[in-house]
Structures are given as C-alpha cells and as structure tokens.
N, C-alpha and C positions, 0 to 999 in steps of 0.2 A: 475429157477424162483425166485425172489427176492419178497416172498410173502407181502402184506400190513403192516398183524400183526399179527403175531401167537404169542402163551404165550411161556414163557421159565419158564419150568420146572428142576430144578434143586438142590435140597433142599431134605427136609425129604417126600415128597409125597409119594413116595413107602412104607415108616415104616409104615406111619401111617395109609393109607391104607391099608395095610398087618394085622396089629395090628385088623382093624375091621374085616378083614372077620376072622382072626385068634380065635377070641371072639364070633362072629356072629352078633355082633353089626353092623348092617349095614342099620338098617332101620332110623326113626327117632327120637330113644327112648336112642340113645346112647350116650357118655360122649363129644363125640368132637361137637355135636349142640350146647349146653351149652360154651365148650371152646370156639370154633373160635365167638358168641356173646361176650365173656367177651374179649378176646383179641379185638375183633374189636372196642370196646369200650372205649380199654385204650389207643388203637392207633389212634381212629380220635375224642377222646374227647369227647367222649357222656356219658349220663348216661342210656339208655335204648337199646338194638338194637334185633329186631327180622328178624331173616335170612330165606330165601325162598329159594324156585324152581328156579325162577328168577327176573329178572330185573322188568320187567313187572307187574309181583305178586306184588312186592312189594310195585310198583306206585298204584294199585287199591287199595290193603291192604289200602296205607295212606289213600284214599277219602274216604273208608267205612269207616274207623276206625275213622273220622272226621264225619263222619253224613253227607256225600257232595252224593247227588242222583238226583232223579229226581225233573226237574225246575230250577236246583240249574246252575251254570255259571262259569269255568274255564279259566282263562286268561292263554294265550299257548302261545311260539311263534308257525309260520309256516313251520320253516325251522330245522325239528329235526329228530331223527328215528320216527316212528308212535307210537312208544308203549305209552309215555305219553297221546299223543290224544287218543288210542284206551283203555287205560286206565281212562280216563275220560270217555268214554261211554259205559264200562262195568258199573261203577259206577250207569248210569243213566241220566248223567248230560252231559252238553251242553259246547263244548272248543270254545271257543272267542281268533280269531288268531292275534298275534301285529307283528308287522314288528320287524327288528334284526339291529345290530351295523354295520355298515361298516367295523370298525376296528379289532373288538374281533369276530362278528358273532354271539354273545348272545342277547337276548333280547332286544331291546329299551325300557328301563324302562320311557323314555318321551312320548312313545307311548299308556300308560297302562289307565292312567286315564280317558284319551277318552270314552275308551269300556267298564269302570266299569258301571253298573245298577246296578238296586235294586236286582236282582235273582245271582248277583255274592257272591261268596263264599270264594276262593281261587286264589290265583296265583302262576301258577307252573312252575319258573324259571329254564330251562334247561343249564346248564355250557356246552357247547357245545363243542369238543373237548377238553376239559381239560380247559378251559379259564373259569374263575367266569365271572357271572353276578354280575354288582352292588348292593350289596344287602341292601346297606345301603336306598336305593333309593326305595327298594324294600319293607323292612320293614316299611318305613315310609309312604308310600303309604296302607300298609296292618293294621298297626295302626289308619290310619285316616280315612278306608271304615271300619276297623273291618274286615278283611279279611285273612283266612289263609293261611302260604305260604310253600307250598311241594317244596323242593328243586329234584330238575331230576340231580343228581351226579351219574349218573349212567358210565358216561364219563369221570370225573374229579376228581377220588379217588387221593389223596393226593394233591390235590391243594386246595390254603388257599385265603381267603378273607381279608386280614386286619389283618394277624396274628392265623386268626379262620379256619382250616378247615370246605370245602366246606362240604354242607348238614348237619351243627350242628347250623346255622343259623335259619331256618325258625322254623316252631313247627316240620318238618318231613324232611329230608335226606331221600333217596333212591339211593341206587348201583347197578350195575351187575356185575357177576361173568362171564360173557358169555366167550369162548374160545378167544375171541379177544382182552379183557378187560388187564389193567393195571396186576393184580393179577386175577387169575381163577380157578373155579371149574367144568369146564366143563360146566355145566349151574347153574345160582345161584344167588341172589340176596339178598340183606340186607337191609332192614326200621331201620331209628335211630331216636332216638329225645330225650329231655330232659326232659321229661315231662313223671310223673313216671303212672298218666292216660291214657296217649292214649299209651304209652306201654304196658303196661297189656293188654289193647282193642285191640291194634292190635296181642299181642301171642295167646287172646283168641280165635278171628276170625281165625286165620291161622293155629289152631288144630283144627278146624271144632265145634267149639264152646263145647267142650267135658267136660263135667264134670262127675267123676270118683264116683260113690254113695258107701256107706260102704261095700254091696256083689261084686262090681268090674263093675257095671253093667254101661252104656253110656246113661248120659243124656244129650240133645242137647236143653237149651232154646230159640237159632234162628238159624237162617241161617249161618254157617257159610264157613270155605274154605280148603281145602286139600294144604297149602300151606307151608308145613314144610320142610324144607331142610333134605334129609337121613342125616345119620354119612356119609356115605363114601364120599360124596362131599365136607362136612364140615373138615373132615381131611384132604384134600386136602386143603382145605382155610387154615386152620392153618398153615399149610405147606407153603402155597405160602405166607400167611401174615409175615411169617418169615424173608420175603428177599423184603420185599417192599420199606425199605429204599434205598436199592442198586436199586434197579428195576427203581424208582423215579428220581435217581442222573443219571442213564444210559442215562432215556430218554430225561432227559432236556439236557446231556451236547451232546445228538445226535441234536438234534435239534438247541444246539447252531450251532452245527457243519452246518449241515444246512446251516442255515441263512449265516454263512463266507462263505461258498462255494458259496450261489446264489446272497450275498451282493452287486453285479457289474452288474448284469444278469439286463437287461432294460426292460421293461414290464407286472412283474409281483409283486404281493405284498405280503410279507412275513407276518407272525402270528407275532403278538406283547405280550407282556406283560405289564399290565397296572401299576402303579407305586404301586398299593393298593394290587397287587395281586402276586400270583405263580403260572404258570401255568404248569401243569403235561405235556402238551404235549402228550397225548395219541396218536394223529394223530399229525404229522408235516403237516398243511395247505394253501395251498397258493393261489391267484389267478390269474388269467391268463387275462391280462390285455389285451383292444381291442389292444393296441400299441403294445403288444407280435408277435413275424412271423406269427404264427399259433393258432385256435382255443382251447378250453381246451376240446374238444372230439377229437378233432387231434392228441393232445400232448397224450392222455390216447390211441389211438389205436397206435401211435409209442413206447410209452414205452410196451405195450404187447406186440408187435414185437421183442425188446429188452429183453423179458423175466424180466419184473417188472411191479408187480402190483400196479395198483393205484384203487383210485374210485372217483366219481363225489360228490359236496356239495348233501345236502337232497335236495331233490323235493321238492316244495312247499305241502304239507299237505293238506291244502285248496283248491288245485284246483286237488285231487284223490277225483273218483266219491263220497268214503260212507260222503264225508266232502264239498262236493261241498254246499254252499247255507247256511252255516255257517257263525256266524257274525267275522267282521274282516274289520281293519283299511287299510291304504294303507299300499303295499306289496310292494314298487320300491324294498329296498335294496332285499330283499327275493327272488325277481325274480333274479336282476341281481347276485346275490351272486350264485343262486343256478344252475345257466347257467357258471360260471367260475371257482368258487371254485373248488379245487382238495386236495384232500389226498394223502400226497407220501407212502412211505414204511416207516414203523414207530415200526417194533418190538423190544422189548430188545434188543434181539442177534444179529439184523444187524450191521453189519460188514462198518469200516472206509471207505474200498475199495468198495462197493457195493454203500454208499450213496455218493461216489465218482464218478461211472459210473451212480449214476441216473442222476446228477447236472450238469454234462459232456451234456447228451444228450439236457437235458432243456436250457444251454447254446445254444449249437449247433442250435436251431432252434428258437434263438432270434433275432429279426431285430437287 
C-alpha cells in the first residue's frame, strides 16, 4: 500500500523522548513544553505561541481567548475538516459558510463581505492543503468591519504569504501536530500570534486558569481548559521541527514532480501556486475533470485496487445534519470541488517510483 501520508520520523525523537521518561518529565510541567514554543517561534516568526493536545484545542483556545461566544458570527468557508466549524460552536457562536477558489480551493475572499452583519466577529481563513488564502484581502476586510481574523494553518505549516509565513498574519495562527501533518507529534497542536495580550490569555486558559497561591495551593478565577501539551509529545516536536526545512523542500520538489508527470494528462487540473505565495503542498490535489474517462470515485476505487491510497475534497460542512440551516452564500464551487477534488499520496518518504506507478494509472484511464 502506497499510504496518503504518514510522518517521517527520522531525527532525535527517540533521545529526547528517552531523556523525559529517563528524568520523569513526562507530564506537562517539563523543560521541552517551554522549548518546542520558543523554537516554534523562531521558525515561523512569531512572538507568542502556546502548544496543545491538538489542532482543534488550539482553534477553540483562539475564540475563547478573543471573547468570540455566544450571538457572536464566524465567517468559515464550507469546504474544510470540521474542526474549525466544530470549533466555532464549542466557543458558542455561530459559523457563516462562503464558497472557495476554483483555483487554489481556499476561501473566496469576494465572497465574505456579503455575509458580514452586525453579530459577526471574526473571520477564520483556512489555508486549505498547504495553499494561502489572500490575506491581504482578508485583512482589509477585517480592518473595515473591525473584525478578527484566526488563521486555520493547521494545513499549511511552512507556507508563506507575501514573504510572511502563514498564521503570523491575522491576531491568531493555529497548527496541528496530528500523525499526518507536515511535522508531528502524534497528536498536538500550536496557537501563535503577535500580540503579547492574547498570548498570556490564551497560556492562561489552556492550564485550566491555575494560579499557584504562596502554601502551593490552586486557585481557579474562571473557566478554564486542560489543554497543555505533555513534555513527551513536545519532545517529539523539537525533534521533528528540527528537520522541517528538509521535510518542506521534499514535499514541494515531489509535488513538482507531480505536476511533470501529469502535465499532458487531458482532463484533470493540477494545484497551482499563486504568484504572492509558497505553497507546502501537504496533499498533492487535483481534479478530476467531467472531460476525464472516468469519475473521481472511480479513479479512488481503482487506485485501492492498485494498492494506493487517496481521499476525496471535504464535504460540504453546511449540508452535515449538526450544520444544516446555517447561514451561507452560494456554494457552486464548494459543491463541484468537493464531488472531484482528489488527494494523491503525499508523504515525505514517497518514493520517485511509487508517484511514478500512481500518474501511470491516472494516465491510463484518461480519454
């Protein structure tokens, strides 16, 4: 099997691992939580980052630690994983769905202004497989309603906007560590922002709002969240941030590779890159054009025949029952992206010859 995307582990992860149970730092109290926020810091440009359980954590963390709850109105798109939207309604508040690019698959930023009202709060642009959204379009929009904007980089760790890596734009960046992710920790996630206030707010919410009184004793003045990353996950981050440059250059020059191999291929449309931007390529994405021989659930049951994984664009959000009845602009691209769009095999460690026999078969069953 020729899996989607597994991480490659290859680096110090064992040392430093070793090193916490060897100590018994292993909970959340240890030296490598502290590390892997300051290196992640120096590598994507921020000045504050607080690290999580996960991905997920970390998009809620941002709403609460913004005051975004109930009444309040998140601009989404539709076509993403759920967590940003299920993240918005942990918070309390309400996701407003915009339709996405044709080209890149992110956002319609010409879409947003429509669905802004007075109960909107935030817009949380998701960098959808590795590709930026325009964020210049984004901020300027979020300037003129007064609107804050959560970047969803949970996808797009080391791709840049304009020179800026992604999620040091908006007031809040959010990543995930998840096993499939660019760099990993098993599970894990990271909140950034530049802003030395809602950093403090959000470390203090994600240690359960804890404050430490002179006999050692736990005082709690709100609500807060179990949302701290152990050391032994976090040693793993160090470890895996160590080789992220390499990790970044692998995945772009496969994905060049890619696009030469299916450059001729008739019916389908290859991932772009926008002149303003760099994209990670986390998934190589393509779509499977009506002019293609075959459907794009045809083409995903012949390549598991073939022993290669793929998976289908996201589902529409808006039309799964707990989101049905939600406000939201027209959906055309969203529908038809999310009926063709495909994901190839897309890991570090795939192999020349492997994304050789994938682009082999997707030939093969082009008119």
């Amino acid at each position: 099997m020729i899996p989607l995307c597994i991480p490659e582990i290859k680096g110090n992860e064992w040392k430093y691992i070793k090193e916490c149970i060897d100590t018994n730092w292993v909970s959340s109290a240890g030296s490598y939580v502290n590390l892997f926020e300051d290196r992640f810091n120096e590598y994507i440009g921020s000045k504050e980052a607080v690290v999580t359980v996960n991905g997920t954590a970390a998009l809620h963390l941002a709403l609460v630690s913004l005051g975004i709850g109930k009444g309040d109105e998140v601009i989404v798109p539709s076509m993403t994983f759920i967590s940003p939207v299920n993240a918005i309604k942990y918070a309390g508040a309400e996701p407003v769905f915009v339709d996405i690019c044709r080209d890149t698959f992110v956002m319609d930023t010409t879409k947003i202004e429509e669905m802004i009202s007075s109960n909107t709060k935030a817009i949380m642009p998701v960098h959808i497989y590795g590709h930026p959204v325009d964020m210049d379009d984004i901020m300027r929009i979020a300037k003129k309603y007064d609107l804050y904007v959560i970047e969803d980089a949970t996808e797009a760790l080391g791709s840049e906007y304009k020179g800026n890596k992604v999620g040091t734009i908006g007031n809040i960046g959010c990543f995930s560590f998840n096993g499939n992710k660019l760099i990993t920790t098993g599970a894990g996630g990271m909140l950034i922002t530049n802003d030395d206030r809602i950093g403090e707010r959000a470390k203090f919410l994600s240690t359960q709002t804890k404050v430490v009184n002179d006999n050692k004793s736990f005082y709690h003045p709100e609500i807060g969240y179990n949302y701290r990353m152990p050391n032994l996950l976090a040693a793993f981050g160090v470890a895996q941030l160590e080789n992220i440059e390499m990790y970044i250059d692998i995945k772009r020059k496969n994905a060049q590779y890619y696009s030469e191999k299916l450059s001729d291929v008739s019916g389908i449309t290859l991932p772009v890159q926008k002149e303003w931007a760099v994209n990670c390529h986390w998934l190589y994405s393509i779509v499977i054009e009506d002019e293609y021989g075959i459907s794009r659930d045809e083409l995903i049951k012949i390549l598991e025949y073939e022993g290669i994984e793929s998976r289908p664009f996201f589902m529409p959000v808006h039309e799964m029952p707990p989101y049905k009845g939600c406000k939201h602009g027209k959906m055309d691209i969203t529908f038809e992206l999310s009926k063709k769009g495909i994901n190839l095999p897309s890991s570090v460690g795939i192999k020349k010859c492997e994304i050789d026999k994938i682009c082999s078969i997707i030939k093969e069953y082009s008119k």
